[in-house]
C-alpha positions in Angstrom: 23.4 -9.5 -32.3 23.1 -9.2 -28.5 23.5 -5.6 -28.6 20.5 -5.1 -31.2 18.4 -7.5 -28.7 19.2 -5.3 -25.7 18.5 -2.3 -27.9 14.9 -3.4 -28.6 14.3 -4.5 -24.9 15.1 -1.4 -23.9 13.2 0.5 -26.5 10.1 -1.3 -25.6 10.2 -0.8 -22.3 10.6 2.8 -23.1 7.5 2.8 -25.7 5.5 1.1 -22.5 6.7 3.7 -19.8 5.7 6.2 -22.4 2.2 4.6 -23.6 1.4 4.6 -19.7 2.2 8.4 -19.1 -0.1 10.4 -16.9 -1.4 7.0 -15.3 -0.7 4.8 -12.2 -1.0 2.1 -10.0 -1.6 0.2 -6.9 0.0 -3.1 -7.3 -0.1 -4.5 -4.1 -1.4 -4.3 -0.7 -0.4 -5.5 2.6 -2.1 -4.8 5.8 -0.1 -5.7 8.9 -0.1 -5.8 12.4 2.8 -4.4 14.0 3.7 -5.4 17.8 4.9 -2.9 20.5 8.4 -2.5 19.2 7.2 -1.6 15.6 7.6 -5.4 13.6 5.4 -7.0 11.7 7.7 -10.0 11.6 10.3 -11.9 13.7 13.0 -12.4 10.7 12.7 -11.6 7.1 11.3 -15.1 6.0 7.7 -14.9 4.0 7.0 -17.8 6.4 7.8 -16.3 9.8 6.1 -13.2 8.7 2.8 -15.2 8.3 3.4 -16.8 11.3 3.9 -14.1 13.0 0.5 -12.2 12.0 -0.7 -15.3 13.1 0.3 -15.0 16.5 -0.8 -10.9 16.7 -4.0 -11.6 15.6 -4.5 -14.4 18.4 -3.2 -11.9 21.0 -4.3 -8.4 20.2 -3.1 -7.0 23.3 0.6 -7.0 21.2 -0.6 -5.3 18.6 0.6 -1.5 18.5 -0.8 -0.6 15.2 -2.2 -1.8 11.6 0.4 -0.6 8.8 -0.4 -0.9 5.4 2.4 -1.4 3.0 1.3 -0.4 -0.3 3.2 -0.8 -3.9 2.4 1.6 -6.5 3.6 2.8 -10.1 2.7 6.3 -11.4 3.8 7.3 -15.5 4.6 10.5 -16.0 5.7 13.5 -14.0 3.2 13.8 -11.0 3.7 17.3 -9.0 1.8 16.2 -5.4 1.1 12.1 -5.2 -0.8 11.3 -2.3 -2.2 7.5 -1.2 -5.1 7.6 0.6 -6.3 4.8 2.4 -9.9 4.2 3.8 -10.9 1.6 6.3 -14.0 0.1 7.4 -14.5 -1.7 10.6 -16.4 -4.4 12.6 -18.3 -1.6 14.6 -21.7 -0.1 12.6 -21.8 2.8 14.4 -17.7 3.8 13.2 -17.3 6.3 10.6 -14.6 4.5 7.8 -10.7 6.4 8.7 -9.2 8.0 6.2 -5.3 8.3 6.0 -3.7 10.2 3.6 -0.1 10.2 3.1 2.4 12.7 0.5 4.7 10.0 -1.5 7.5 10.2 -3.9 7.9 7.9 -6.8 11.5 5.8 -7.0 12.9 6.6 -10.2 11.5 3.3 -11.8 8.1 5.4 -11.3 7.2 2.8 -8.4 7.9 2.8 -5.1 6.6 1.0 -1.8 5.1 3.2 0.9 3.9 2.6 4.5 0.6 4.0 6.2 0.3 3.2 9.8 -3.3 3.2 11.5 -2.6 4.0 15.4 -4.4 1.3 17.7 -6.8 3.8 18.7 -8.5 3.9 15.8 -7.7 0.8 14.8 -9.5 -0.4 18.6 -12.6 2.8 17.7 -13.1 0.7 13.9 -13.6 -2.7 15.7 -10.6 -3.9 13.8 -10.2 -3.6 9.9 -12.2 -5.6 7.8 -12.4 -3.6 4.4 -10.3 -0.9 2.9 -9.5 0.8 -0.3 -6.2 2.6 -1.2 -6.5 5.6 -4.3 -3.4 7.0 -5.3 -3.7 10.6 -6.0 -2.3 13.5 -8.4 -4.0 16.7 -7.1 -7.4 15.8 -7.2 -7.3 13.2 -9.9 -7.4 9.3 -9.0 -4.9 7.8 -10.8 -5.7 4.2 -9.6 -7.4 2.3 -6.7 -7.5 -1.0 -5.3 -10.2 -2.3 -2.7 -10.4 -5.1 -0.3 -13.0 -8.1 -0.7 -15.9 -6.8 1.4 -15.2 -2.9 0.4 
């Protein structure tokens, strides 16, 4: 009996992967500050982490960079995944930066990825304070996922 339950778990999931084919993802995004030595936290606690965004954000002469951390899913075989990530900021008079990044999916089909925003442009935006991430196969959007204010 536990064997035949496993057996349809499994085959459901399979049905699922397969009814999504061709499609994707973006499950989550997480902007963060990172400080001069690359961290975006002090220790791995969700707590400190906060904390610790906190504190960048009170003293932007620490913070090196923005780095998003994106989660995505794509079904399928996809030949040339790409996220691309566009980002408003404070300043009118700043054109949005657009980052684009080549990614692999894990072999769940999902994977986390990291696009870093250099304090340059981060400093020409006026600081972030929309964005949008697309995920990408060729030139079809498989998904997207946009701040608030986008």
């Amino acid at each position: 009996m536990r064997s035949a339950s496993g057996l349809v778990a499994v085959l459901l999931f399979l049905s699922a992967a397969l009814a999504h084919a061709g499609g994707g993802k973006v499950l989550k995004v997480l902007p963060h500050f990172l400080d001069r030595e690359g961290r975006h936290a002090l220790s791995p606690s969700l707590f400190e982490r906060d904390a610790y965004q906190a504190h960048l954000r009170k003293t932007p002469s620490e913070i090196s960079a923005l780095r998003f951390d994106v989660n995505w899913s794509a079904a399928g075989k996809p030949a040339n995944l790409r996220l691309r990530i566009e980002a408003r900021g404070g300043k009118a008079a700043a054109q949005p930066k657009v980052l684009e990044a080549a990614v692999k999916p894990g072999w769940t089909g999902s994977a986390w990825s990291a696009v870093t925003l250099d304090k340059e442009s981060y400093q020409q935006l006026g600081g972030v304070t929309a964005w949008r991430v697309t995920l990408w196969d060729g030139e079809q959007m498989l998904a997207e996922q946009k701040s608030f204010l986008w």
